[in-house]
C-alpha positions, 0 to 999 in steps of 0.5 A: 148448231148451224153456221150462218154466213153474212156478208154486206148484202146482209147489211140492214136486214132482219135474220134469224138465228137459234141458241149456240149458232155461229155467226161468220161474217164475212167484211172486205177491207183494205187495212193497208189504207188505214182503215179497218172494220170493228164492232161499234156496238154489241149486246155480249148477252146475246152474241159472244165473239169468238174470233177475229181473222184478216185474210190478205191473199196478195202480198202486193202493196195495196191490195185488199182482203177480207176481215171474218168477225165469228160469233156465238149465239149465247143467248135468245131475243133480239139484238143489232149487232154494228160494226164501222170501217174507220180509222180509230186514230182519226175517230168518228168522223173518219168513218167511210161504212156502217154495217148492221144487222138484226139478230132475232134468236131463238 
């Protein structure tokens, strides 16, 4: 078992991945302004969250941190995962950044 770690560089890539990997991905954000990443679209026979963590290191007003997804790698093929930054009260057309990437697993 491997543990692979994205970030936005990652955006738009193809990456390789075997059974029972966990996947971290690493998403800046600033939830104070409303707005926070989520999964728009996942293939649960292929990835299985695992977790959800938001890490403020500043407890001032405003200041941003960085939202870790984890996943497991539960199955073999391919897959996009993508996840948007939005605020869900407003609904799509609030959404300001889209992340994706390919998951080939084997």
């Amino acid at each position: 078992m491997t543990r692979l770690t994205l970030t936005e560089r990652h955006d738009g890539q193809h990456l390789g991945a075997r059974l029972h990997d966990l996947l971290e991905l690493h998403l800046a954000e600033n939830a104070t302004t409303g707005y926070r990443w989520e999964i728009d679209s996942c293939d649960t026979g292929l990835l299985q969250l695992v977790e959800t963590t938001a890490h403020y290191p500043s407890v001032t007003p405003g200041s941003g941190g960085m939202t870790v997804f984890r996943f497991r790698v539960i199955g073999t093929g391919s897959a996009v995962l993508k996840l948007k930054y939005w605020r869900h009260w407003e609904g799509a057309a609030s959404v300001r950044q889209r992340f994706s990437v390919v998951i080939d697993a084997t």
